[in-house]
N, C-alpha and C positions, 0 to 999 in steps of 0.2 A: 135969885131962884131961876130966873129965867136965862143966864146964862148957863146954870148949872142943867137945866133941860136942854139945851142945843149941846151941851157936853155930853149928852148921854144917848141924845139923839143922834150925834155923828159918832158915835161907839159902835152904836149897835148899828150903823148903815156899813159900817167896816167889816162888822162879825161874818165868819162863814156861814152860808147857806147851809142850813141842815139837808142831811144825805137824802136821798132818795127813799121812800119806802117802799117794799115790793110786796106785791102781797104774794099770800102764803099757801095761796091752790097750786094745786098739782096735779091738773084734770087731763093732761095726754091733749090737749088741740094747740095750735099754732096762735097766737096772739100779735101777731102786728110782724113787728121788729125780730130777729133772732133772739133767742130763750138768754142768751150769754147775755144780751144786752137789758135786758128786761129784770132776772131774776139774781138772785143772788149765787154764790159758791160755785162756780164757773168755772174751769182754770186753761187758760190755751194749752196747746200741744206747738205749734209755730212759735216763735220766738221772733217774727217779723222780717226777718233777713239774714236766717242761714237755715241749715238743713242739725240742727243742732238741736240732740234729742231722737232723733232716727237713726238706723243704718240699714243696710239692706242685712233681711232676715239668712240670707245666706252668707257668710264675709267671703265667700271665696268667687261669689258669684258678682260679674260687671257691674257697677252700680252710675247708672248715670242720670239719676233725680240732680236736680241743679232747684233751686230760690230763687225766684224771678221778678219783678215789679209789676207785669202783666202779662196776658195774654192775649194775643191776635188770631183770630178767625176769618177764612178767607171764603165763605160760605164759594162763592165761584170760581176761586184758582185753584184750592186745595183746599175741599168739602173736606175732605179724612184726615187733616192733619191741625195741629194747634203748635203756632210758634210762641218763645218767650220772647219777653221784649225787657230788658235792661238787668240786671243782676242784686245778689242780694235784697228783694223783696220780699212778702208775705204770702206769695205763691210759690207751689212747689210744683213741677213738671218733670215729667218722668222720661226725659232727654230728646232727643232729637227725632228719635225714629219710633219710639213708642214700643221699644221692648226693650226691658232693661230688669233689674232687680227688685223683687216687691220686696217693698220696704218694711220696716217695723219700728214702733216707739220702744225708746229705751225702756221707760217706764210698765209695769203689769197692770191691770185690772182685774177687777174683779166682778160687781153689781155694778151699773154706773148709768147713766145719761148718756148722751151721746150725741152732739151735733159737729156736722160737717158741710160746706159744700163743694161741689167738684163740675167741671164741666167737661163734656168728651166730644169729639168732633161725629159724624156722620160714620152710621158703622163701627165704631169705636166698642173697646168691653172692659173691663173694669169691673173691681170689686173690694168689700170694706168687710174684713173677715175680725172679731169679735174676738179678744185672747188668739186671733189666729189663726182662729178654728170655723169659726161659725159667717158663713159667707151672706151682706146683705149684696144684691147681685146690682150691676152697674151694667147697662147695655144702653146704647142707642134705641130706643123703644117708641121714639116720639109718631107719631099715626098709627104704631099695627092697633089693627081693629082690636077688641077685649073678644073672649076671654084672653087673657094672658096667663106665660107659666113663669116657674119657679124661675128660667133664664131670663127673664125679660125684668125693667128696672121697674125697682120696689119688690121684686121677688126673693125669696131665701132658699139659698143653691140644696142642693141636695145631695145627699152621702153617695160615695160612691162605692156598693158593697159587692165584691165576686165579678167584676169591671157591667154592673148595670149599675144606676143612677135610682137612687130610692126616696121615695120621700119627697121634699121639697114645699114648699108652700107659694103658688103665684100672687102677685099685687090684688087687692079687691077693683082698684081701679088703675086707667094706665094717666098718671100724672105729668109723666113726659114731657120734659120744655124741648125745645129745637137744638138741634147740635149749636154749639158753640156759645150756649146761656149756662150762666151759673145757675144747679139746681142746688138744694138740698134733701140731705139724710136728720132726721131726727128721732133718736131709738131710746128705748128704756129695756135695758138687755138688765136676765137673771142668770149669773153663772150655773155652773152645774153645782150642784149641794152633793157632798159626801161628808157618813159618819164616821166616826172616830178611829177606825177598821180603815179607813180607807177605801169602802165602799160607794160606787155613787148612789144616793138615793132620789135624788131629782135631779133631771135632764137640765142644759141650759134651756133658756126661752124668751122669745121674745115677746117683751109684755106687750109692747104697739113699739110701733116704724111710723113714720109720717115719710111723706116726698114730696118735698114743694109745698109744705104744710097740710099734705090732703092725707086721709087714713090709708093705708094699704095692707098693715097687719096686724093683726091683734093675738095673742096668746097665740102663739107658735114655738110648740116646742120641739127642741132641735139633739132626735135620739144622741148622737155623736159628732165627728166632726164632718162638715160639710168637704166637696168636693175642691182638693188642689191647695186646701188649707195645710199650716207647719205641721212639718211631721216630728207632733209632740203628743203627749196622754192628756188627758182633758184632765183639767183643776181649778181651784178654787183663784187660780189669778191668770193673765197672758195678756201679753203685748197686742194692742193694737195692727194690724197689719193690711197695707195699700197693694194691691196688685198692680203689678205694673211692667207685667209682658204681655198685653192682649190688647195692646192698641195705645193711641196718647190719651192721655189723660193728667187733667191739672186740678187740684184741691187748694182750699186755704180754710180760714177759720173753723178748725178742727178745735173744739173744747168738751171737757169732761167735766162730769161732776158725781159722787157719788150718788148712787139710786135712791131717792123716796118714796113712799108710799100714796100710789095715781089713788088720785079721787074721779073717777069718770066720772063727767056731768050728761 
């Protein structure tokens, strides 16, 4: 009997660890670690070492994003620029000079989650446009005093109708880490709803934006498409899309997940 116990005893010290359990709130705050890491139904957009899954939203236009292993920050040689350092990695940078093709995922969206982070050097501008369309805005923002507007980061751009600028929504707060830190974007975007007719009958919107884990927007909705976005019709799905003529800028752990139902606590 007692051999037969040390046999059953060295079984189960072999057996797998049961998985992780996540719990099952979905209350819009930040919790520790990145959501992808934390929660279940995650799916990256990077593939870790190519640019595979993107191309630039225009094919005719230069495209020089490159996949990098790192980035280098020279806050006192070169405060305005961000170099890559070795190839094939899980960062992507938008080439050498910082204006080149904004890029788009192959794949469409529609209702979804949305985490990313990205880091941009001093002065730097950037943007994370939603199906395309819907711009969450990327600036160097880090000390301007508050209020802040729709251009400043954590802000949502604004339409651009009869060449003025409409609408917009600024951050509630400026979250802003220093040039050359990775920040993050974390959104729970609602496409725009059209009935049967092909009608829209509800605007896109953003349900909350976090930056850097802090709040910046909550129920924002977004008449049409924001300023400098694909020139396409607003629908029930589109591609992700990175701006990437308005200064350097580098991203990594880009994941989706389809949208659930926030329980704000």
């Amino acid at each position: 009997m007692r051999a037969l116990l040390l046999v059953i005893a060295a079984l189960l010290a072999q057996a797998p660890a049961a998985p992780p359990t996540y719990s099952p709130i979905q209350d819009g705050d930040a919790h520790g670690d990145p959501p992808y890491l934390l929660e279940e139904g995650w799916a990256p957009l990077l593939d870790g070492t190519s640019l595979a899954g993107w191309q630039a939203c225009d094919p005719k236009a230069p495209n020089d994003w490159r996949a990098v292993r790192a980035i280098s920050y020279e806050r006192v040689l070169s405060p305005t620029q961000l170099s890559g350092r070795g190839s094939g990695g899980g960062v992507i940078l938008n080439g050498a000079t910082g204006k080149t093709a904004n890029l788009c995922s192959s794949r469409a969206f529609g209702d979804i989650e949305l985490y990313l982070e990205f880091m941009l050097p001093k002065g730097s501008n950037s943007g994370v446009y939603l199906q395309g369309l819907y711009e969450m805005q990327i600036l160097d923002s880090f000390g301007k005093p508050e209020p802040l507007t729709y251009g400043d980061l954590g802000g949502i751009y604004h339409q651009w109708i009869d060449n003025t600028g409409v609408g917009g929504s600024g951050p509630r707060v400026n979250a802003s880490r220093r040039p050359g830190e990775w920040q993050s974007y974390q959104a729970w975007f609602r496409a725009p709803q059209f009935d049967a007719s092909g009608k829209k009958v509800q605007p896109a919107r953003f349900l909350r934006v976090l930056l850097n884990g802090q709040l910046v927007q909550t129920d924002v909705d977004v008449p049409g498409p924001t300023r400098s976005g694909i020139d396409r019709p607003e629908g029930a799905e589109g591609p992700l899309m990175l701006q990437g003529d308005h200064g350097p800028i580098a991203y990594r752990n880009i994941h989706v997940r389809p949208l659930r139902p926030l329980v704000v606590r």
